[in-house]
C-alpha positions in Angstrom: 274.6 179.0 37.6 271.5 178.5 40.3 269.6 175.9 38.9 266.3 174.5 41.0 265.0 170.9 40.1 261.4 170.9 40.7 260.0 168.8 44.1 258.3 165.4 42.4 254.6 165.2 41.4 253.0 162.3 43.4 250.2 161.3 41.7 247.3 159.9 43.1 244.4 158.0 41.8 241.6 160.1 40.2 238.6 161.4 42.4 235.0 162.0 41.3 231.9 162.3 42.9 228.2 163.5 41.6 226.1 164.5 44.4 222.1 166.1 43.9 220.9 167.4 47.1 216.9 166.2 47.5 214.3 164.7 50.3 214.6 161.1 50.9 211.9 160.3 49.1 213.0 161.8 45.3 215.0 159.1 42.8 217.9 161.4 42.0 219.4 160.6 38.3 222.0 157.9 37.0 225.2 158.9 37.6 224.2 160.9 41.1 224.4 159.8 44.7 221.8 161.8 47.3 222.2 164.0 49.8 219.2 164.4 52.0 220.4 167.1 54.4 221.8 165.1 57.0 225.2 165.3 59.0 228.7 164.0 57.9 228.8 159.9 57.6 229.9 157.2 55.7 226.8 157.2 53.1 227.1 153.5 51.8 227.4 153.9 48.6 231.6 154.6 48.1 231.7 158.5 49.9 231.6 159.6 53.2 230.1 163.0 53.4 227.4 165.5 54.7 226.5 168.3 56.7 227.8 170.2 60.0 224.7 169.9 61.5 221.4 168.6 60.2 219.6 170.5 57.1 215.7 170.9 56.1 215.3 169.6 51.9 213.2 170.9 49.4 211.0 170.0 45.9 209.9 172.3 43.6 208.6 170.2 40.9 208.4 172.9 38.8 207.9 173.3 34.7 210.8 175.7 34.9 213.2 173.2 35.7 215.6 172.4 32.9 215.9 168.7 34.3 214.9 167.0 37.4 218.6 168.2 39.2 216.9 171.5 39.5 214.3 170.6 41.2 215.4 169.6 44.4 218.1 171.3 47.3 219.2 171.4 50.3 218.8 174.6 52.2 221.9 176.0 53.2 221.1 178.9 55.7 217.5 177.9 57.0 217.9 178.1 61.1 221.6 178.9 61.1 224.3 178.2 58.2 226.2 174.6 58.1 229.0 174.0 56.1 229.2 170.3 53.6 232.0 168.1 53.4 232.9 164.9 51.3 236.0 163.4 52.4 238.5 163.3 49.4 242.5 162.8 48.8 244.4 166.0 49.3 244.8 167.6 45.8 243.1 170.1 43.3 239.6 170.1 41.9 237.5 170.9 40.0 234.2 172.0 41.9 230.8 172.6 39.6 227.7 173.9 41.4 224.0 174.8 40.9 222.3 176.6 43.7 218.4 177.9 43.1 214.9 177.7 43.5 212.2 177.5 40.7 209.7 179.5 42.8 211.9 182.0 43.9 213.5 185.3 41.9 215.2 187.2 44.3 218.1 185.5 46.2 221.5 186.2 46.7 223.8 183.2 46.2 226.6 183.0 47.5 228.6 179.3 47.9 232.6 179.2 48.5 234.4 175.7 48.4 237.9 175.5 50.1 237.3 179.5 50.9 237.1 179.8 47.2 234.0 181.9 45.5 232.0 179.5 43.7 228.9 181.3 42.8 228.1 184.8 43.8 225.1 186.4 42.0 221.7 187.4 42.9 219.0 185.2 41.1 216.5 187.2 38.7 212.9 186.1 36.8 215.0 185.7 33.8 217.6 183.3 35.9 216.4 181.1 38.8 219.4 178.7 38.9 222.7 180.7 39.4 225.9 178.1 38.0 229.3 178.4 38.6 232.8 176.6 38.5 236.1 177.1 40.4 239.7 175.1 41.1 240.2 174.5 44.6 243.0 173.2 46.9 242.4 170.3 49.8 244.7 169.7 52.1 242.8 168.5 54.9 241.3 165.3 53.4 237.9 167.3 53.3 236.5 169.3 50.7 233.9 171.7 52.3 231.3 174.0 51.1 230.1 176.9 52.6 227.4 179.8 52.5 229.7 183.1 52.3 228.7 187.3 52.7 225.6 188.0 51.6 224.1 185.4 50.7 220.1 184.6 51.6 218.5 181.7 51.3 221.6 179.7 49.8 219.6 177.0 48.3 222.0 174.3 47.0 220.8 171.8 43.9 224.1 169.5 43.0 227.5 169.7 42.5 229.9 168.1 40.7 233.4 167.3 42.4 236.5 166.1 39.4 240.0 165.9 40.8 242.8 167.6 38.1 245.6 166.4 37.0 247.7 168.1 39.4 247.6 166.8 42.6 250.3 167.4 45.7 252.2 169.5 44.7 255.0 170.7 47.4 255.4 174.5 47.3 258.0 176.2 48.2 259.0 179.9 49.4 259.1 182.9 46.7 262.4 182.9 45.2 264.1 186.3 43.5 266.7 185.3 40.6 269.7 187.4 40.6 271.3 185.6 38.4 271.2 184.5 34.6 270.2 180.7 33.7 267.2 178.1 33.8 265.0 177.5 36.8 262.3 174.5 37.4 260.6 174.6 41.0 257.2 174.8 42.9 257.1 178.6 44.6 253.9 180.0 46.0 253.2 183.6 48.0 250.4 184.2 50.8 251.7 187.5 50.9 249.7 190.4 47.6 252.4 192.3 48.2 254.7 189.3 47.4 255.5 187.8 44.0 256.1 184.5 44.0 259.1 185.2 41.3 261.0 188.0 41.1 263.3 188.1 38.5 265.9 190.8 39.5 268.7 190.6 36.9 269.1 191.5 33.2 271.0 188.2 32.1 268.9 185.6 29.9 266.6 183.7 32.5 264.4 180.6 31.3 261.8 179.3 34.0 260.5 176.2 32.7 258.8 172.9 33.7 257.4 174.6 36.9 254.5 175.4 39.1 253.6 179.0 40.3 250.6 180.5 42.5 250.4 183.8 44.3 248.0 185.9 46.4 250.0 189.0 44.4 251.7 188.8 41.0 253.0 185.6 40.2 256.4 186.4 38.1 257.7 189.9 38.7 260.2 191.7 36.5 261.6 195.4 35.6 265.1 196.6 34.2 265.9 195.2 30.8 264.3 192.0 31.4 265.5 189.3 28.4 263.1 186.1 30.1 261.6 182.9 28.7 258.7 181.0 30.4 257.7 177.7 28.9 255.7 174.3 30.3 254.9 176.3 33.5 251.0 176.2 35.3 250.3 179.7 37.1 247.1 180.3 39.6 245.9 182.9 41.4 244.9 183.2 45.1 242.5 185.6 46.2 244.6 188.6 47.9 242.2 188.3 50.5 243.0 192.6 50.4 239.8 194.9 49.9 240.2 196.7 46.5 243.0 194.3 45.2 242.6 191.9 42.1 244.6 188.6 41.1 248.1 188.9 40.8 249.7 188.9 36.7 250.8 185.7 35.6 253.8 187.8 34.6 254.2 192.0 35.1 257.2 193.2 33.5 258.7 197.0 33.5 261.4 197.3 31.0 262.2 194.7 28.9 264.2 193.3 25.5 263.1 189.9 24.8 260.0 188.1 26.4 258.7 184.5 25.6 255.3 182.8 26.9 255.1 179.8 25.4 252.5 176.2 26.4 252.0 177.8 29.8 248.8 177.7 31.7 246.9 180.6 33.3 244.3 179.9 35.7 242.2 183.0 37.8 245.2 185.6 37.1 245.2 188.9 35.6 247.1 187.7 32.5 250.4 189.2 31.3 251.5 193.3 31.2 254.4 193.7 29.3 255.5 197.6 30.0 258.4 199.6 28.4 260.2 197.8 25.5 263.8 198.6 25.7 265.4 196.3 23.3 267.4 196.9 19.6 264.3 196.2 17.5 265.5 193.3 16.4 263.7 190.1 15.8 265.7 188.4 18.5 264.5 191.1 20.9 261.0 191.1 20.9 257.9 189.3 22.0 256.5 186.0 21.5 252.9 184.7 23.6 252.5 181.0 21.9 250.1 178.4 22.4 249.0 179.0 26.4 245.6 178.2 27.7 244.3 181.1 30.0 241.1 180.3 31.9 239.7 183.3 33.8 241.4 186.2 33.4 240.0 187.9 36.6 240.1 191.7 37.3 237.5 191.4 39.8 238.5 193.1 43.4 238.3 190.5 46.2 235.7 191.7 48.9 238.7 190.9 51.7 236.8 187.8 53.3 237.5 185.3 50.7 235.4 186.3 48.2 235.3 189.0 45.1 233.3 192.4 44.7 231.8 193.5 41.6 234.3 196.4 41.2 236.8 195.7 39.0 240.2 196.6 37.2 241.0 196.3 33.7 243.0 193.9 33.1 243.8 191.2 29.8 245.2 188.4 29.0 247.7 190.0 26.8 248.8 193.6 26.7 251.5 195.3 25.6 252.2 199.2 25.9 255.1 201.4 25.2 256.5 198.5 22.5 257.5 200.3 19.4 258.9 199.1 16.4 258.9 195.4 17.0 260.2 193.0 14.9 259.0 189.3 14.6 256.4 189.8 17.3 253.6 187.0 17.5 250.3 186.4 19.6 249.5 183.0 18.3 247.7 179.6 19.2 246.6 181.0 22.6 243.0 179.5 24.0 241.7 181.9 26.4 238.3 181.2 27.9 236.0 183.3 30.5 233.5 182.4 32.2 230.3 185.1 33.7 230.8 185.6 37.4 233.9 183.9 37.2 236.0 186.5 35.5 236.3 190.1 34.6 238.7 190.5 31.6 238.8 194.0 29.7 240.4 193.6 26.2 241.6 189.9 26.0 244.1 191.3 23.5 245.4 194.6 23.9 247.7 196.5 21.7 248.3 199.7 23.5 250.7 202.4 22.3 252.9 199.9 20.3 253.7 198.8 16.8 255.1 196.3 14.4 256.7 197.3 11.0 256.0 197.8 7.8 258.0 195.1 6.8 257.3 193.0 9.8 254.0 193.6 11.6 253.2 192.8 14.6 251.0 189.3 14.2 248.1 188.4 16.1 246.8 184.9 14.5 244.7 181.2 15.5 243.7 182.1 18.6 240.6 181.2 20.4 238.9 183.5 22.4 235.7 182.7 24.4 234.3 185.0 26.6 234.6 189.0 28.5 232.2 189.9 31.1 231.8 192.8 33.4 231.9 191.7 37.1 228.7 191.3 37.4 227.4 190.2 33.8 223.8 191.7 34.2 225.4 195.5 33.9 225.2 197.3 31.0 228.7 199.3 32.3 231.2 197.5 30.0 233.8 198.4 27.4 235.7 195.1 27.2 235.7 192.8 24.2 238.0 190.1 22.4 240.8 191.5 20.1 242.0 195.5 20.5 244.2 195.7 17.3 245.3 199.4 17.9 244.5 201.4 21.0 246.4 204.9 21.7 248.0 204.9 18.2 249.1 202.0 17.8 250.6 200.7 14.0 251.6 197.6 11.6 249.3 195.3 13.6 247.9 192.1 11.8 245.2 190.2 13.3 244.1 187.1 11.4 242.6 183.4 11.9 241.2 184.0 14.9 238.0 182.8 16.4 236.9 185.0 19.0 233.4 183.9 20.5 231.3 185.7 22.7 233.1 188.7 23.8 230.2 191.1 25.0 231.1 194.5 23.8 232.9 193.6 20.6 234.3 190.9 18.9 237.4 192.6 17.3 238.5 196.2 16.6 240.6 199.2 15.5 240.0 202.6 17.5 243.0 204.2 16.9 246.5 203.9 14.8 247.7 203.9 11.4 248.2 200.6 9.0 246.2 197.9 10.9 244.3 195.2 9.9 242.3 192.1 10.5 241.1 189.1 7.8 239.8 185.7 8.2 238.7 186.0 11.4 235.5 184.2 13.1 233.7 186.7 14.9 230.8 185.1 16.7 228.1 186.0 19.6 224.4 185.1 20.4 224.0 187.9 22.9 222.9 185.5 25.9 224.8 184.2 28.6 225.1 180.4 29.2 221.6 180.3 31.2 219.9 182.1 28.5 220.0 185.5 29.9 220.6 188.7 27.8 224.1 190.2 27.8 223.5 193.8 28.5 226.6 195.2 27.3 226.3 193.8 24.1 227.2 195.8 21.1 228.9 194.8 17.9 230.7 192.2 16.1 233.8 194.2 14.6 234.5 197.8 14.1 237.2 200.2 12.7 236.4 203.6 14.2 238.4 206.7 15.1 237.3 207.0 18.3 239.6 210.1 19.8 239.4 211.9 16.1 243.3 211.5 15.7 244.9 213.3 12.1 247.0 210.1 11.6 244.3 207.9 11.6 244.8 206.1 8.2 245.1 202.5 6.3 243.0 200.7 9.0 240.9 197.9 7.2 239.3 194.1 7.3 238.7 191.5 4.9 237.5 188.3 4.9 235.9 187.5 7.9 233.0 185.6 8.5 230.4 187.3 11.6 227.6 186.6 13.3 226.6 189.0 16.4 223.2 189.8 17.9 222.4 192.8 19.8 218.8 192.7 21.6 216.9 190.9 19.4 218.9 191.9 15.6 221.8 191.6 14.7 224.6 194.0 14.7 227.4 192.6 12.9 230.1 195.5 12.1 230.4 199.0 12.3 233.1 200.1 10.0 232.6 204.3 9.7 236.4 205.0 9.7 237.5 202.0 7.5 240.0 202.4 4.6 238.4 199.3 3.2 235.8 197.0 4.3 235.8 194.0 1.9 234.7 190.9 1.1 233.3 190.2 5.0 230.5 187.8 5.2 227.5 187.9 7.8 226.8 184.4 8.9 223.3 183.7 7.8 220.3 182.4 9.4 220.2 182.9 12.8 223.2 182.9 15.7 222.2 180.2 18.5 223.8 178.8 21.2 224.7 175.8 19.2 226.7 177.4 16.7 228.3 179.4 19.5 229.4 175.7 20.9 230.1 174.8 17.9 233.3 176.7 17.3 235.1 175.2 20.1 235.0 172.2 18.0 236.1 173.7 15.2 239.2 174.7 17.1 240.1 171.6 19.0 239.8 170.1 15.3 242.0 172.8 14.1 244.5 171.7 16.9 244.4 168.4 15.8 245.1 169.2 12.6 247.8 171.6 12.6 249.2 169.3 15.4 249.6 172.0 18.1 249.3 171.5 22.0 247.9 174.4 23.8 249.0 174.4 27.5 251.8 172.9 29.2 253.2 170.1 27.0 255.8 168.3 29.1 
């Protein structure tokens, strides 16, 4: 039996750096260090850093400005672009930036770090400051901003630079397992036509303990796939293909058994499970456990290191053609998505599948936070947060979730027969993070026959506590097809930001509690 022992982590002290971008003579705040446009040197104050070639500042000093960061920036394209550096250790971070101008409502920002999309979004009346975070690789002892495609007027404000916890890592070459047993490595493809895995054998394979990132899919299966992934981090590269999203964290065609469990999902298309072909047994079915997903990303890149705002649909879990499953579970997943950062459809999709009567399939105590259309300001968006039953889909129980924020509906029932959702948390303010409506906003839970199917029958909810604003009123459920509707309570008073924030919380005190890691747990 193959068995690869994954390359040693080294570890290297933590990096962290706040920088505000202003002219000389602004105080920037506690906790911040100055950039004043000028070109890479050792600044004096711990970090070496600046620009390519020499930049113009500039003040607004504006009662628009949430706080005095906002106020100031460093103008990016103004007589030619330059690129910013800050000399770092080689490893992964964390990259947070603000780009904007109080007196201006009609630029295009558009900021990579590392060749990675930061921020790409046009700035409105409504939005001045335009926010966005991304993961990013150094291997060159710099980390380096740039202005990218179609941007004008980039005006940077701050950043905010936090190295992760994984740092170093040594990739190797794809690998394809022919043969059955456990695996532990570092693989990586450059190549979107290219998993990184390829699992090309029907015998029991575990991959475990290991570290995965692709320009296409990342694990790649078909046949009568029987696999197990567990402790394993999975990020997506940009394709860098016109008309070509993430790759899956895991695409399988044909399969009997299928575990996800404490993995972590960062910028991929999530996981496609396709074409059950096992006994219907409870040892051959599907179990997605207690992973952390952060932006499940469907979003085409523009082919020069950067995304479009066409799109595919894509989730963080569906499943299609799975009939008659026994013992399958969606459970203790946190999946979080972030506007401009992300383009997830349904972040749980049951599509064409079914539990039993006497086991159904179970979707319970996740956390779900977040689905955006590419470009958040459209109103062109039919994604949301839990799809019980889509395309007649049956025995599905959703329950104990919190699902916060999801655009176009919280959680729902369009199709099927004997489906049915209780004690969930349903919650949305209707605004983005800056305040900003969500155009595609539309209800809180619904149980609707949407393609008039005859079997449509026994769909219901109970229990579960919403709070969902669409415009300026509320819009909690819409229930016209319901067997029964009972005992479902509208949060009252009104649904703010804070109470949004507030569930978050609630579930890392729910963790606590129950004692369940999310995420890789080795």
């Amino acid at each position: 039996m193959l068995h690869l022992e994954p390359l040693e982590n080294r570890v290297l002290l933590s990096f962290a750096a706040q920088i505000n971008f202003a002219p000389v003579s602004v105080t920037v705040p506690d906790g911040y260090v100055a950039d004043n446009g000028r070109v890479f040197a050792d600044r004096g104050n711990g970090f070496d850093y600046g620009w390519s070639r020499s930049r113009s500042t500039g003040s607004s000093r504006s009662a628009r400005s949430p706080d005095v960061r906002y106020d100031t920036y460093v103008k990016m394209q103004k007589k030619g672009s330059a690129v910013w550096e800050i000399q770092v250790p080689d490893g992964v971070y964390s990259v947070d930036i603000v780009a904007g101008d109080a007196r201006s409502a009609s630029r295009n920002y558009h900021i990579q770090a590392e060749g990675t999309d930061v921020i790409n979004a046009r700035a409105s009346s409504n939005q001045r400051w335009i926010e966005g975070t991304a993961q990013v690789t150094v291997t060159d002892g710099r980390l380096t901003l740039a202005t990218a495609k179609g941007a004008s007027s980039n005006n940077v404000c701050f950043v905010a630079i936090t190295q992760t916890s994984e740092a170093a890592i040594q990739y190797q070459a794809p690998i394809t397992i022919t043969r059955g047993g456990t695996y532990s490595g570092n693989w990586e493809s450059n190549d979107p036509k290219t998993p990184a895995v390829t699992v090309a054998t029907t015998d029991p394979v575990t991959i475990v303990n290991s570290n995965i990132r692709s320009a296409g899919e990342l694990i790649s299966a078909s046949g009568h796939v029987d696999l197990t992934v567990r402790n394993t981090t999975g990020r997506a590269l940009n394709p860098e293909v016109s008309s070509k999203h993430a790759g899956r964290f895991l695409d399988v065609d044909g399969w009997t058994q299928v575990t996800v469990e404490n993995c972590e999902m960062d910028g991929t298309s999530g996981i496609y499970l396709n074409n059950y072909r096992g006994d219907h047994s409870a040892g051959q079915s599907v179990s997605i456990l207690r992973n952390s997903a952060h932006n499940i990303d469907g979003r085409y890149s523009d082919g020069n290191g950067g995304y479009s705002r066409r799109s595919d649909d894509v989730q963080f879990f569906q499943i299609d053609g799975g009939h008659d499953l026994s013992g399958a579970e969606i459970a203790w997943n946190q999946v979080i998505n972030d506007p401009r950062q992300s383009r997830v459809e349904d972040n749980i999709s049951i599509y064409n599948s079914s539990g039993t009567a006497s086991s159904p399939l179970l979707i319970h105590d996740n956390y779900i936070q977040g689905a955006y259309p590419a470009d958040p300001g459209s109103s062109n968006y039919s994604g949301g947060g839990i799809m019980l039953s889509d395309n007649g889909s049956a025995w599905v129980n959703a329950f104990n979730n919190q699902v916060i924020a999801t655009s176009n509906y919280g959680v729902a029932i369009s199709s099927g027969h004997d489906n049915t959702f209780y004690g969930n948390t349903i919650i949305s303010t209707g605004r983005l993070p800056d305040g900003s409506a969500v155009r595609s906003q539309n209800v809180g839970a619904y149980i609707w026959n949407q393609n008039h199917e005859k079997s449509f029958a026994n769909n219901s909810g109970h229990g579960n506590i919403i709070g969902w604003v669409k415009g300026n009123k509320r819009n909690d459920f819409w229930t016209p097809d319901a067997s029964e509707w009972i005992n479902n309570a509208s949060v009252p008073g009104a649904v703010t930001s804070d109470l949004e924030a507030q569930q978050f919380q609630n579930w890392q005190a729910k963790l606590r509690d129950k004692a369940v890691t999310v995420g890789p747990s080795n």
